[in-house]
C-alpha positions as CSV (number, residue, x, y, z in Angstrom):
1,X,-26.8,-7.9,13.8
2,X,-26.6,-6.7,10.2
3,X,-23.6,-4.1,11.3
4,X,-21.2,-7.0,12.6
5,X,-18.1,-5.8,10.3
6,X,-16.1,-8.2,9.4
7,X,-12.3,-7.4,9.5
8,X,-10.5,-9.4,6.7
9,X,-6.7,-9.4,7.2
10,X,-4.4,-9.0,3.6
11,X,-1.6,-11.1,5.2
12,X,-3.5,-13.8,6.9
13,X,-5.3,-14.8,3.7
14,X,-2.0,-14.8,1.2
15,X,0.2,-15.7,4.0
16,X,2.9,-13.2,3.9
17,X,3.9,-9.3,3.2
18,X,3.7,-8.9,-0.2
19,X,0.1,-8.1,-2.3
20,X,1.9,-8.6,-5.7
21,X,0.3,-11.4,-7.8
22,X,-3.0,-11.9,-8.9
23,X,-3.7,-15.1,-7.6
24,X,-3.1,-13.5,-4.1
25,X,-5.2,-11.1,-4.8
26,X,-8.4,-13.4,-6.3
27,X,-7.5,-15.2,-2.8
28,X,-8.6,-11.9,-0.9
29,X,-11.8,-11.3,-3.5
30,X,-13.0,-14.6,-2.9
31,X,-12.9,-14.5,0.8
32,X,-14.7,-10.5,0.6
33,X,-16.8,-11.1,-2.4
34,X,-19.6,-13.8,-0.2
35,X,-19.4,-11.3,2.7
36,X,-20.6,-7.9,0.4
37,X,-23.1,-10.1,-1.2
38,X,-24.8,-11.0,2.0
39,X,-24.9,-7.7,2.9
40,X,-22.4,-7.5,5.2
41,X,-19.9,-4.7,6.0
42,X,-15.8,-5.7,5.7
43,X,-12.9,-4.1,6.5
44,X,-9.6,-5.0,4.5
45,X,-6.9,-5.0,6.5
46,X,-3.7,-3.9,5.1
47,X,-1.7,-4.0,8.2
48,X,1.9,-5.7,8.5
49,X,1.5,-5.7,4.1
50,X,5.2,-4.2,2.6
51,X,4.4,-4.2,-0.8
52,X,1.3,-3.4,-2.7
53,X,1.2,-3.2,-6.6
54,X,-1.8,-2.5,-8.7
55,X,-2.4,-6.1,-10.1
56,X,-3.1,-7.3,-6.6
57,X,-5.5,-4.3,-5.6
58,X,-7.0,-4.9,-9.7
59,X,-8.1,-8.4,-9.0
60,X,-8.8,-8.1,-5.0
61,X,-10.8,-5.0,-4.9
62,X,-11.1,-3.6,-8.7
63,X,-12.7,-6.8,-9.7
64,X,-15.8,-6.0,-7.1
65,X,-17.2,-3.6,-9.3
66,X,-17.7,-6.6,-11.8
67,X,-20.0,-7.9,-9.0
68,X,-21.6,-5.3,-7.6
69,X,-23.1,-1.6,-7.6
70,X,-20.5,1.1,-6.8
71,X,-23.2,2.3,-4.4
72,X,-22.7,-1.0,-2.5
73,X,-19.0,-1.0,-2.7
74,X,-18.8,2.3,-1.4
75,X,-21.8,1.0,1.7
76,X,-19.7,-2.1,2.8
77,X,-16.1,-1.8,1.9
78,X,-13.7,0.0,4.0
79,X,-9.9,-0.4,3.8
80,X,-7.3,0.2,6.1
81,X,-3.4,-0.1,6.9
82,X,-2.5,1.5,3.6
83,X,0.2,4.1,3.2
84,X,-1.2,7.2,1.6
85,X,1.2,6.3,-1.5
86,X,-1.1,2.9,-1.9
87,X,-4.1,5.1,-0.9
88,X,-3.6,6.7,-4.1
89,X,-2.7,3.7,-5.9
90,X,-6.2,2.0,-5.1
91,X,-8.1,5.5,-5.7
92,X,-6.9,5.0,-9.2
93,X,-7.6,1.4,-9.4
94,X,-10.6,1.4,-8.1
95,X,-11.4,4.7,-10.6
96,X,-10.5,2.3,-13.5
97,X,-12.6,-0.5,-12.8
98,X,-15.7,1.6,-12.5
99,X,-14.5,2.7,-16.2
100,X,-14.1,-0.6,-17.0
101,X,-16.9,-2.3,-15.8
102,X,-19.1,0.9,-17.1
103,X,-18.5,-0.9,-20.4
104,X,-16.6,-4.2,-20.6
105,X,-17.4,-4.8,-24.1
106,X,-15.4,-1.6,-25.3
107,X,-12.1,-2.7,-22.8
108,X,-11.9,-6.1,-23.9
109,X,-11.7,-5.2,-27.2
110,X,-9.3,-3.0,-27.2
111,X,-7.1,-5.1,-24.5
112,X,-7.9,-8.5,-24.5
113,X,-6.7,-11.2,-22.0
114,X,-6.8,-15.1,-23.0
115,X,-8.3,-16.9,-20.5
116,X,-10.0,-15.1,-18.3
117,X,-12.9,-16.1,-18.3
118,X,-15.4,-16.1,-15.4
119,X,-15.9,-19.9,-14.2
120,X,-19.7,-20.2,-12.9
């Protein structure tokens, strides 16, 4: 039972084609983040999505590396339906989060955002 993957679908949770705000995209990392920390496997589904920007992948999918290992990222995240163009896009993203989150301290220094801080 612990391989039942769960397919998450971009447009279903934000309603529409276009990944390009942030609160869209904390929509999508709430509804994933539960999942990866149960252990289970989840697809992201990109299909029928037009436009994808790098703020929406940042907070969706960048901002899992604030919550979890890489290792355990890389186990139970897969992500489909992108064009290879957003492929690269989220390669990068994803490369600067594990930067970032490799040492937050040093980031928010240097590039600090007013209120956003984590609500427990």
């Amino acid at each position: 039972m612990m391989n039942d993957r769960v397919n998450i679908r971009v447009v279903d949770i934000i309603g529409g084609p276009l990944c390009i705000s942030a609160e869209d995209g904390q929509k999508v990392f709430e509804k994933v983040l539960p999942l990866l920390k149960n252990g289970k496997p989840v697809t992201i589904s990109f299909d029928h999505v037009s436009i994808v920007i790098s703020l929406f992948l940042n907070v969706a999918i960048g901002q899992l590396y604030g919550s979890l290992s890489e290792d355990e990222v890389r186990a139970l995240v897969q992500v489909e339906g992108l064009s290879g163009e957003d492929m690269e896009l989220l390669k990068r993203v994803v490369d600067n989060a594990k930067k970032y989150y490799a040492n937050p301290k040093g980031y928010d220094a240097a590039w600090h955002e007013e209120g956003n801080e984590d609500e427990q």
